[in-house]
Backbone as CSV, one residue per row, in Angstrom:
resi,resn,N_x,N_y,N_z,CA_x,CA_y,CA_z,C_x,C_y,C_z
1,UNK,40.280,-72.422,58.492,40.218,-72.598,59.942,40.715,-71.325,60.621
2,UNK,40.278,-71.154,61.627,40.732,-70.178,62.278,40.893,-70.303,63.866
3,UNK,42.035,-69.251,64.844,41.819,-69.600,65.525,41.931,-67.826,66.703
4,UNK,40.761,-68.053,67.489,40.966,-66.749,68.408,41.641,-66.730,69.509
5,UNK,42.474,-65.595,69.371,43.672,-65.607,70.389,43.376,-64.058,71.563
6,UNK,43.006,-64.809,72.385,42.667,-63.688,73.316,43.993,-63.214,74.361
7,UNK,44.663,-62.149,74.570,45.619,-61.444,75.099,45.599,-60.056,75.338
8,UNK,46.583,-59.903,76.295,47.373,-58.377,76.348,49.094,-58.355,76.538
9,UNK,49.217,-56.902,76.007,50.581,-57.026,75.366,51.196,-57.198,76.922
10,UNK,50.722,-57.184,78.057,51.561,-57.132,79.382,51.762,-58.390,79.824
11,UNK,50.821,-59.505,79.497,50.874,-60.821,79.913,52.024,-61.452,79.467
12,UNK,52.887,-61.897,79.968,54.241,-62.958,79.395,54.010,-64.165,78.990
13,UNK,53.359,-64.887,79.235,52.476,-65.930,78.936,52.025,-65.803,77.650
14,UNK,51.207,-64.554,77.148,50.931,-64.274,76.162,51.549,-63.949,75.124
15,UNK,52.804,-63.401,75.376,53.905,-63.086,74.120,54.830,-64.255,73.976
16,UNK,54.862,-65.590,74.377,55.406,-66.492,74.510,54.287,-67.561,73.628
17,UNK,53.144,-67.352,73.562,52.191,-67.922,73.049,52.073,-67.690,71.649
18,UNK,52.294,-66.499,71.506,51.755,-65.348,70.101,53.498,-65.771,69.711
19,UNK,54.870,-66.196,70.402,55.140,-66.909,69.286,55.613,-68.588,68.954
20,UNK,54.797,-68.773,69.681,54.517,-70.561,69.911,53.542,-71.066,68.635
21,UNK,52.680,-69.641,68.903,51.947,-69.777,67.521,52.253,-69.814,66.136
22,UNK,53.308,-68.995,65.920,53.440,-68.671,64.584,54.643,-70.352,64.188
23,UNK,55.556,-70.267,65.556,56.369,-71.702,65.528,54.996,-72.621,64.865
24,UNK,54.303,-73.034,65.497,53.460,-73.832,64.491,52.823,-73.955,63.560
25,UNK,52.493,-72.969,63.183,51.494,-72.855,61.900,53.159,-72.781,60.664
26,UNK,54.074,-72.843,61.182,55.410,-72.953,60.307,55.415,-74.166,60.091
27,UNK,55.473,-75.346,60.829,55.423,-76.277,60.775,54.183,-77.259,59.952
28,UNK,52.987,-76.892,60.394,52.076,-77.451,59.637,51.693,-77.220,58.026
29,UNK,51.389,-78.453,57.095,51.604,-78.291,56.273,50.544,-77.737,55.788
30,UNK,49.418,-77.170,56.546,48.176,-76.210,56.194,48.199,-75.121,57.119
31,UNK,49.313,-74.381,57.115,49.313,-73.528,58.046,49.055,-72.188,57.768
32,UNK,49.214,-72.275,56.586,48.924,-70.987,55.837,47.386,-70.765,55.566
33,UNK,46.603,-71.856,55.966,44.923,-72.001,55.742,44.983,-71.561,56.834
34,UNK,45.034,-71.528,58.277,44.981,-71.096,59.153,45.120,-69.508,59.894
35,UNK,43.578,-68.893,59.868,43.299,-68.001,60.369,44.076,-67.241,61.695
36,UNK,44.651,-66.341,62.135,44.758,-66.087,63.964,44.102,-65.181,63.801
37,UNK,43.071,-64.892,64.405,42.347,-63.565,64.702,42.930,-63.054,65.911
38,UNK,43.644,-61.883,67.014,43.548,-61.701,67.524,42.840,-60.443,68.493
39,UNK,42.514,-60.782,69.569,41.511,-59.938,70.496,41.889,-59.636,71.672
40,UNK,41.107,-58.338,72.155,42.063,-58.252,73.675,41.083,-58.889,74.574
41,UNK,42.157,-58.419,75.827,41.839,-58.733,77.102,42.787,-58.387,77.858
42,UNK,41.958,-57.093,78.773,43.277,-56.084,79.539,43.480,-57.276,80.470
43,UNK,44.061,-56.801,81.123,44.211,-57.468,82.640,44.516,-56.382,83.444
44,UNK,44.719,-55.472,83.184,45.638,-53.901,84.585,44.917,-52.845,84.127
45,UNK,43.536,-52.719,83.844,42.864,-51.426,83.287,43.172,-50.822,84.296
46,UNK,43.092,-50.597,85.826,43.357,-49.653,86.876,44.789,-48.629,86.849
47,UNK,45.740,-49.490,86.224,46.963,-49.040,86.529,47.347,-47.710,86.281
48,UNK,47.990,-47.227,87.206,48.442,-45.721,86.566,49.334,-45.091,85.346
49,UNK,49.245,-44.219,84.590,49.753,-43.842,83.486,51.499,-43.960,83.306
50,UNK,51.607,-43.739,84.522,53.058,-43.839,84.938,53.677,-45.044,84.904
51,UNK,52.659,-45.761,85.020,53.311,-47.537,85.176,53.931,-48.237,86.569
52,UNK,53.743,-49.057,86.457,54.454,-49.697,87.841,55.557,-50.628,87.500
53,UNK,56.447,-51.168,88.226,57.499,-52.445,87.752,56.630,-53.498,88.546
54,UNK,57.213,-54.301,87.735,56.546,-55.338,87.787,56.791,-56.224,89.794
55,UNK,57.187,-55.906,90.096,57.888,-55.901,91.292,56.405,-55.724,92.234
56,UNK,56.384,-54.500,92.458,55.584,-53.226,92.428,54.007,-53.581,92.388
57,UNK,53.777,-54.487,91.361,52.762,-55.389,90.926,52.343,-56.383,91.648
58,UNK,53.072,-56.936,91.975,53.383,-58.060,92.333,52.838,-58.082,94.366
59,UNK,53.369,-57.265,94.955,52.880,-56.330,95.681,51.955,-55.930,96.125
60,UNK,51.178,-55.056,95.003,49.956,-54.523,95.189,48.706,-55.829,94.870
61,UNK,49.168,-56.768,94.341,48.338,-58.195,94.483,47.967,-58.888,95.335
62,UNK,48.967,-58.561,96.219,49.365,-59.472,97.924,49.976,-61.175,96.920
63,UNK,50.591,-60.949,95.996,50.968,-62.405,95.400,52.209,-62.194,96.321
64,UNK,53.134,-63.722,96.775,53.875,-64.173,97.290,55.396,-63.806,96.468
65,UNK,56.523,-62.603,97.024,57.734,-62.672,96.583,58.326,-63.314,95.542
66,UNK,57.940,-64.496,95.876,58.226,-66.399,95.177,58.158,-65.622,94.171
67,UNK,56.879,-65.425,93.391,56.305,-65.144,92.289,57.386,-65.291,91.244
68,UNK,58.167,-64.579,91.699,59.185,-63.923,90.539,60.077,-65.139,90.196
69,UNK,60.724,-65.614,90.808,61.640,-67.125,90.564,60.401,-67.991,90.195
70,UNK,59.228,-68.366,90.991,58.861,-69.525,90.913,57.991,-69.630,89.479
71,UNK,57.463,-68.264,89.096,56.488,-68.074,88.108,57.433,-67.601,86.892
72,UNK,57.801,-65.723,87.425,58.281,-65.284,86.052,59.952,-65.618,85.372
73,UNK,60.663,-65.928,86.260,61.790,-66.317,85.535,61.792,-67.779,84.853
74,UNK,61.421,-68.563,85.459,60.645,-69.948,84.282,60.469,-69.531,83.111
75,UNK,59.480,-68.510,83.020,58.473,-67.914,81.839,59.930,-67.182,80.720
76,UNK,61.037,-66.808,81.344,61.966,-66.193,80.559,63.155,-67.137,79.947
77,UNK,62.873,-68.146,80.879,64.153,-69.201,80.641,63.223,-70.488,79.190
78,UNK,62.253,-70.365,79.513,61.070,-71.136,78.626,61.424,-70.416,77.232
79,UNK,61.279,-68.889,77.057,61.039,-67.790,76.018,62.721,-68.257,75.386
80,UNK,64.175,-68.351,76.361,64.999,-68.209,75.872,65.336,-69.652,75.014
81,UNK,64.763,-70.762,75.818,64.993,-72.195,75.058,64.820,-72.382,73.191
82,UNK,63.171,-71.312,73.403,62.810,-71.544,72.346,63.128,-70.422,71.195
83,UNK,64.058,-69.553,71.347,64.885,-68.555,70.444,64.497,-67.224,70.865
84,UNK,63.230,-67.443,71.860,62.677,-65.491,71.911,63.518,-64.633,73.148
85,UNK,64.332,-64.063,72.518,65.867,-63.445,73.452,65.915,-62.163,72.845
86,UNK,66.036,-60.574,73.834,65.694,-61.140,75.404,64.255,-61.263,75.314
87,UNK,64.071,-61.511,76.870,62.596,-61.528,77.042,62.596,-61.384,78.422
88,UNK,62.334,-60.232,78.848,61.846,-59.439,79.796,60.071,-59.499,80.875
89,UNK,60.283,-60.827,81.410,59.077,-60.699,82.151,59.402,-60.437,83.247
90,UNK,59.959,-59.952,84.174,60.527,-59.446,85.637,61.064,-58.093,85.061
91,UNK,62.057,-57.275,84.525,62.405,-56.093,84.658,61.614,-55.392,83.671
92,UNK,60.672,-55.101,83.914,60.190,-54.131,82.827,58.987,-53.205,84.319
93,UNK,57.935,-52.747,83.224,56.958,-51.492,83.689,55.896,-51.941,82.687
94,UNK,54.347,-52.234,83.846,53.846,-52.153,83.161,51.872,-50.789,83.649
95,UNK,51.444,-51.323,82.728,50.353,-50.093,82.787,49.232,-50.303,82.057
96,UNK,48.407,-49.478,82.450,46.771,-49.518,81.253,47.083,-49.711,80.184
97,UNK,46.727,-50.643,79.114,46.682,-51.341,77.634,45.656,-50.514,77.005
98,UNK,44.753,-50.096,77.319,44.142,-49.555,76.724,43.859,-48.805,75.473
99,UNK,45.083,-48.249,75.350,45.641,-47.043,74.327,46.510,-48.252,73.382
100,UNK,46.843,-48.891,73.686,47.615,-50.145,72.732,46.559,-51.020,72.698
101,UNK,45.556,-51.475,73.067,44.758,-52.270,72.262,43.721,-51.639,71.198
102,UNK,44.027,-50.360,71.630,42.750,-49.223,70.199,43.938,-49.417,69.375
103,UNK,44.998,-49.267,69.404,46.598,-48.926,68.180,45.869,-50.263,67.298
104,UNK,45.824,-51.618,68.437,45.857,-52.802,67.923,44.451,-53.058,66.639
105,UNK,43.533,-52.544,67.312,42.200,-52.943,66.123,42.531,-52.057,65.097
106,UNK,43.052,-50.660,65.069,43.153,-49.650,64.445,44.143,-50.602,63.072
107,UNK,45.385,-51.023,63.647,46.087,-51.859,62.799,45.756,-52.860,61.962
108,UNK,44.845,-53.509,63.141,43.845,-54.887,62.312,43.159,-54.209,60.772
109,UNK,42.644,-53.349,61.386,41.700,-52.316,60.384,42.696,-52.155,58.901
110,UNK,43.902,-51.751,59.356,44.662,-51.685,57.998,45.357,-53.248,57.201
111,UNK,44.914,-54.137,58.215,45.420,-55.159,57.316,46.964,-55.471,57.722
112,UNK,47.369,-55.357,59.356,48.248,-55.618,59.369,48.603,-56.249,60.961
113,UNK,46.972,-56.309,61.500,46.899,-56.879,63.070,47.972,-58.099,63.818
114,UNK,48.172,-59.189,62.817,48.875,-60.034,63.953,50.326,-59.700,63.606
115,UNK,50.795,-59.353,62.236,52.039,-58.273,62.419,52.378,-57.389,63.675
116,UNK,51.378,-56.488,63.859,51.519,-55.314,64.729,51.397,-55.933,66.364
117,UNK,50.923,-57.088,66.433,50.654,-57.603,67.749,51.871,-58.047,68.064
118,UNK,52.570,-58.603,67.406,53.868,-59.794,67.385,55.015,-58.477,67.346
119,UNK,55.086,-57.091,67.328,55.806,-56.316,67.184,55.849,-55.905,68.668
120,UNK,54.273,-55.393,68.866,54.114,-55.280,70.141,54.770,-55.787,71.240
121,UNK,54.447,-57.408,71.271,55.158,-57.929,72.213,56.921,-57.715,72.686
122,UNK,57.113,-58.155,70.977,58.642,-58.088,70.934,58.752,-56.410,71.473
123,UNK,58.376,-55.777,71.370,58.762,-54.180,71.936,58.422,-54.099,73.210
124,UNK,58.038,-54.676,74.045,57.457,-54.870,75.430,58.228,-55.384,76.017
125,UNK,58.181,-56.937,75.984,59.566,-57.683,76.377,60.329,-58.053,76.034
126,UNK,60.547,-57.783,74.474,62.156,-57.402,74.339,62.903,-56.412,74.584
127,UNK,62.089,-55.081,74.986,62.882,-53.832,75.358,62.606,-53.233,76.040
128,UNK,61.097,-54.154,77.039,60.746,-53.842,78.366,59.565,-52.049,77.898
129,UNK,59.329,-51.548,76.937,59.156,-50.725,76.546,57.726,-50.654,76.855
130,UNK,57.500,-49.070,77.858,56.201,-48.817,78.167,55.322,-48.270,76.798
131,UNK,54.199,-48.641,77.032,53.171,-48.412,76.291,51.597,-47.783,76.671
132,UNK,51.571,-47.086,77.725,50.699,-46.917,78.629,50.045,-45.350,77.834
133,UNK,50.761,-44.485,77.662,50.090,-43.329,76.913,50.386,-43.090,75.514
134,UNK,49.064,-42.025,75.405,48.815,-42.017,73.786,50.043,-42.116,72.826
135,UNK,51.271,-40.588,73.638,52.069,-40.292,72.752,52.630,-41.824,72.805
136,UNK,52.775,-42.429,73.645,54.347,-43.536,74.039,53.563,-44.946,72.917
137,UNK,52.549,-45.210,72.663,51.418,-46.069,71.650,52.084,-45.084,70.583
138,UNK,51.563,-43.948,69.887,51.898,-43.315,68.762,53.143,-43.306,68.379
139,UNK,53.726,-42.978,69.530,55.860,-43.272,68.848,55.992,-44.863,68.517
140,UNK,55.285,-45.689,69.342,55.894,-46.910,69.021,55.164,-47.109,67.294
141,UNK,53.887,-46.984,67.273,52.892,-46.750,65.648,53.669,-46.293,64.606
142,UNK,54.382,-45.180,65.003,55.279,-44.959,63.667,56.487,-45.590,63.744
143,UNK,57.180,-46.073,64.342,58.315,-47.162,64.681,58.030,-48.384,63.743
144,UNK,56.760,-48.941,63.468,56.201,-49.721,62.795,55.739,-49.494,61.646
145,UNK,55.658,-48.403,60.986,55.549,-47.966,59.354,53.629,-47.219,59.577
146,UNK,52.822,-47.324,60.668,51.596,-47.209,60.596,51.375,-45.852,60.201
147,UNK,50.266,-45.336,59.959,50.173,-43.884,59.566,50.184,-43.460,60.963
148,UNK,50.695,-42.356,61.011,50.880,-41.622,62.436,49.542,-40.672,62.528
149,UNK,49.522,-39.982,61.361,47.904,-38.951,61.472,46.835,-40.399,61.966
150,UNK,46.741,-41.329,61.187,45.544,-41.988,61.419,45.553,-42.845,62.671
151,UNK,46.437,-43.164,62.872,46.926,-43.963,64.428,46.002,-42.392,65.539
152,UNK,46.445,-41.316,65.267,46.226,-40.646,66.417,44.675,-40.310,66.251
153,UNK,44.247,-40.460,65.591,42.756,-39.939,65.143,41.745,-41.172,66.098
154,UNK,42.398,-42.335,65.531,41.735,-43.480,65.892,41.906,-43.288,67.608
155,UNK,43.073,-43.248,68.371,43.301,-43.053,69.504,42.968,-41.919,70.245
156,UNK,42.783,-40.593,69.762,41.903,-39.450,70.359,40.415,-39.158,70.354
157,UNK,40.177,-39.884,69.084,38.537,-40.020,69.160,37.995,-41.306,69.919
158,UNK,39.176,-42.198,70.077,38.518,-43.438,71.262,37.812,-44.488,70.437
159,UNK,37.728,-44.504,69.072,36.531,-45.031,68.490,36.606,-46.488,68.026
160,UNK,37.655,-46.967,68.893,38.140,-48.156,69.143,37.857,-48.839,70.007
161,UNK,37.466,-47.914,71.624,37.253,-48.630,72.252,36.243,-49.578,72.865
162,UNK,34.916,-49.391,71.938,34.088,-50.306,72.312,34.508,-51.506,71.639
163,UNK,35.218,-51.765,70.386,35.543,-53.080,70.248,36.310,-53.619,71.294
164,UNK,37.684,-53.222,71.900,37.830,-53.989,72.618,37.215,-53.733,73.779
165,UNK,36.472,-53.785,74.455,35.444,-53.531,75.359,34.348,-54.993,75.404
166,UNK,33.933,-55.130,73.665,33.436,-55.841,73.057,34.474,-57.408,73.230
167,UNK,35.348,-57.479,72.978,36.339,-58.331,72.935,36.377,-59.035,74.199
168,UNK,36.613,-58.427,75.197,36.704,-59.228,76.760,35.547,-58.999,77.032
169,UNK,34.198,-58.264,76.877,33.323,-59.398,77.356,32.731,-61.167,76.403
170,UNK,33.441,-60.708,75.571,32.898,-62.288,74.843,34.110,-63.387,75.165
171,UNK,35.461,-62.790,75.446,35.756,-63.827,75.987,35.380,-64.616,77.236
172,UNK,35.088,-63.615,78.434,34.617,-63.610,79.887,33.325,-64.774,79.401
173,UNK,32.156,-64.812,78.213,30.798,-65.090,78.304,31.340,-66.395,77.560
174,UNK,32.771,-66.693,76.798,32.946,-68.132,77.017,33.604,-68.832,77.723
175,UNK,33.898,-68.077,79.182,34.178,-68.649,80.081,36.207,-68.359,80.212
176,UNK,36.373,-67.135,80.009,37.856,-66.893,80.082,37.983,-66.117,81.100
177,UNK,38.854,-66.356,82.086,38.953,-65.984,83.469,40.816,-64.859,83.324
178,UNK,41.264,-64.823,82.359,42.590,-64.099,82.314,42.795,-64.959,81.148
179,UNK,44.420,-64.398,80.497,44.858,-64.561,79.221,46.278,-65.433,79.783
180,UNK,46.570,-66.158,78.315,45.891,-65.990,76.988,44.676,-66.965,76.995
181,UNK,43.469,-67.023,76.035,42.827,-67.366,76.343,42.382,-68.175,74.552
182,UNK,42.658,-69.104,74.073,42.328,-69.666,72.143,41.114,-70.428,72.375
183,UNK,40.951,-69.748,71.047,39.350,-70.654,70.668,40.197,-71.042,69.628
184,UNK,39.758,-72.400,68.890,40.370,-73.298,67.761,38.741,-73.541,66.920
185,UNK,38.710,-72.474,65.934,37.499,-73.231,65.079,36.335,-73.028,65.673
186,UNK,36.142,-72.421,66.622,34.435,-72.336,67.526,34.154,-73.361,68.095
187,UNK,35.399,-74.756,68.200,34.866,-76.116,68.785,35.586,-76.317,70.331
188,UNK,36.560,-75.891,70.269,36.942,-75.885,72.045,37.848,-74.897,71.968
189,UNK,38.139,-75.037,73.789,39.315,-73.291,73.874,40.068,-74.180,75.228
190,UNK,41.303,-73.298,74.724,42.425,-73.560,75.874,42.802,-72.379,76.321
191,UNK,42.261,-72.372,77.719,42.478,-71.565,79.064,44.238,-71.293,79.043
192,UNK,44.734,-70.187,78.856,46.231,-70.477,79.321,47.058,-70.630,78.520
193,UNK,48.604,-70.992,78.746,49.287,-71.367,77.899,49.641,-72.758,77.637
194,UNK,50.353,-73.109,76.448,50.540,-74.837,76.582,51.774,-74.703,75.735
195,UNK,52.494,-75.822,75.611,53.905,-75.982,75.007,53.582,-76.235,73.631
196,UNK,54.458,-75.971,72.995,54.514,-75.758,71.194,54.138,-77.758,70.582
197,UNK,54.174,-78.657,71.181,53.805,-80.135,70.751,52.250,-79.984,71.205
198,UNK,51.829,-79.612,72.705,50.388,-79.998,72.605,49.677,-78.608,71.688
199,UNK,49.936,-77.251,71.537,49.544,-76.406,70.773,49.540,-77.145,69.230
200,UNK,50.590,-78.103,68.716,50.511,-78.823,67.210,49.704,-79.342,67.680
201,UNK,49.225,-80.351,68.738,48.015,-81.501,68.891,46.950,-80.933,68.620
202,UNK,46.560,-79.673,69.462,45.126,-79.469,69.554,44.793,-78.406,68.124
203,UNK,45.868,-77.989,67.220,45.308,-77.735,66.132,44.949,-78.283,65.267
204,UNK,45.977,-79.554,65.021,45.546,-80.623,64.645,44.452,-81.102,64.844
205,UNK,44.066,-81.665,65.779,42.805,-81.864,66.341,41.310,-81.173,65.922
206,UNK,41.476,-79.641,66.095,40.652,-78.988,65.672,40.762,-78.670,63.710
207,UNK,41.359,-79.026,63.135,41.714,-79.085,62.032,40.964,-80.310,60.797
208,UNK,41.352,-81.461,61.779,40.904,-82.602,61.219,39.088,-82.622,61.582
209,UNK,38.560,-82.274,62.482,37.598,-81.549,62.948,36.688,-80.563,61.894
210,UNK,37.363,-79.850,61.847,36.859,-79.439,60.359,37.025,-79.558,59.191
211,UNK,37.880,-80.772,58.984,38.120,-81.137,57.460,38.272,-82.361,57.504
212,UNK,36.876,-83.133,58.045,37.254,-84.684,58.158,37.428,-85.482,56.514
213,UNK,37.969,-86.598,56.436,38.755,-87.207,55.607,37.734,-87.780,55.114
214,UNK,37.193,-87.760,53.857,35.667,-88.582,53.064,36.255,-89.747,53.054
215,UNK,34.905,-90.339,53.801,34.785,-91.780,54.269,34.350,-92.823,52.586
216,UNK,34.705,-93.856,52.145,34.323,-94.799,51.267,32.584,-95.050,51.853
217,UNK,31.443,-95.231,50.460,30.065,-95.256,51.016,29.984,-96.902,52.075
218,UNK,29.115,-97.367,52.553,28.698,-98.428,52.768,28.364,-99.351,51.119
219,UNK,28.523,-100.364,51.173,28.486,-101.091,49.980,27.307,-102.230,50.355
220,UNK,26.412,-101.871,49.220,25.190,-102.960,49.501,24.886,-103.757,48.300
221,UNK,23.569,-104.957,48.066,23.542,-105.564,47.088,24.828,-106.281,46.419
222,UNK,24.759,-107.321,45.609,25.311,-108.215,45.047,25.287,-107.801,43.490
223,UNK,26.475,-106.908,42.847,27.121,-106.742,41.842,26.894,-107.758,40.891
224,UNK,26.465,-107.738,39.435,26.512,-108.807,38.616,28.183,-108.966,38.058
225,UNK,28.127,-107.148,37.290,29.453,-107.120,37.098,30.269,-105.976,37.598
226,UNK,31.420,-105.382,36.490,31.753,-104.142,36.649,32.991,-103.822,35.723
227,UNK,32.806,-102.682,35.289,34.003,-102.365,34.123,34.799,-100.900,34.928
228,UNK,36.104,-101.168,34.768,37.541,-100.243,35.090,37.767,-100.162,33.912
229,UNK,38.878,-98.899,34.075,39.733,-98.580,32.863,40.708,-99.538,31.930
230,UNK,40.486,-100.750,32.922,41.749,-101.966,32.701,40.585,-102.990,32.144
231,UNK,39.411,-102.647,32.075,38.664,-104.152,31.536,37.295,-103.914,32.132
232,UNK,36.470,-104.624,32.156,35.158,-105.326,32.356,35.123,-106.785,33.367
233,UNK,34.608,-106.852,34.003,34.788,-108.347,35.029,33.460,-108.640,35.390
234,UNK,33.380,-110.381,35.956,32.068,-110.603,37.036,32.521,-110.591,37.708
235,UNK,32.194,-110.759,38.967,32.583,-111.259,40.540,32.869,-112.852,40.280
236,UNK,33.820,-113.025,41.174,34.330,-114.379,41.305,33.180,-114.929,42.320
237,UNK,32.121,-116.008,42.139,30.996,-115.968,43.132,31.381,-117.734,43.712
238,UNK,32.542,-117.949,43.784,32.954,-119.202,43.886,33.159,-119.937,45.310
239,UNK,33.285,-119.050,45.870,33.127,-118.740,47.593,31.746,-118.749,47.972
């Protein structure tokens, strides 16, 4: 089974998800059958190299002050309930993903993608840590054991970026309007985030879905007899 996890490392929602996820597939006792593919989906391609605070953001949206109590500190007090400390969705800086989602396929490529994603995050909002240019992607790449020559090759020749390019428009064409955005199995998708019990439901769900439980046949005709390991019998036809 598998399941596609559409994000960017700036979304809080999303690094709260990516580890809601792994909380479950811990739990389930087929969790280790369970695929995460993950894929992007910028959300701030405009932003400047420099970065903005999130403040700043917030702002240039025309979103309501509120935002910050009513939306992102929830989102941190949620992150802290469930062990992910700190977690930085109000004081940080954020910026074009771009250059961190080429790091990201580049990683996939070596066999080490939802590692390097789940690092990501934790380096984002756990240490608020910009990621917006090549070098500031490449320092964090070798921070993580990745090859540094090949990290930069992949990121100066660009030759990454039509996959994710590729990536958000197929989420957009199944109907994903912002992140995070899961497909479960190719059979349904949840828009958004959800709490770690309905995330067990709907894998479950999609699980049993693809591994339904073999049904006993329909039973027809009238048996004369029948032999088990314990004997030979007729039917009792006394009824």
């Amino acid at each position: 089974m598998k399941i596609e996890f559409w994000s960017d490392i700036v979304c809080p929602y999303c690094g709260l998800m990516d580890h809601r996820l792994h909380q479950a597939l811990d739990r389930l006792p087929y969790g280790d059958q369970v695929r995460v593919i993950h894929r992007s989906f910028q959300l701030h391609p405009d932003l400047p190299r420099t970065g903005v605070s999130q403040r700043e953001l917030i702002t240039m949206a025309g979103a309501p002050a509120t935002t910050v109590d009513r939306v992102l500190r929830p989102i941190e007090r949620a992150a802290e309930a469930e062990g992910l400390t700190p977690y930085h969705a109000v004081d940080r800086t954020l910026g074009p993903t771009d250059f961190a989602h080429e790091l990201l396929a580049y990683a996939t490529d070596q066999g080490r993608g939802s590692e390097i994603w789940t690092a990501m995050f934790r380096a984002h909002f756990g240490q608020a840590r910009k990621l917006w240019t090549v070098e500031e992607v490449l320092g964090f790449a070798a921070e993580v054991g990745l090859d540094r020559d090949g990290a930069a090759e992949a990121l100066r020749s660009r030759r990454y970026r039509a996959r994710v390019a590729a990536d958000q428009r197929e989420a957009e064409r199944l109907g994903a309007r912002g992140a995070p955005f899961l497909v479960f199995d190719g059979r349904f998708a949840v828009p958004g985030a959800i709490g770690l019990d309905d995330l067990l439901a709907v894998i479950d769900k999609a699980w049993a879905e693809s591994h339904p439980t073999p049904q006993p046949l329909p039973v027809v005709g009238a048996a004369e007899g029948m032999c088990a390991p314990d004997g030979c019998a007729v039917p009792d036809r006394a009824s």
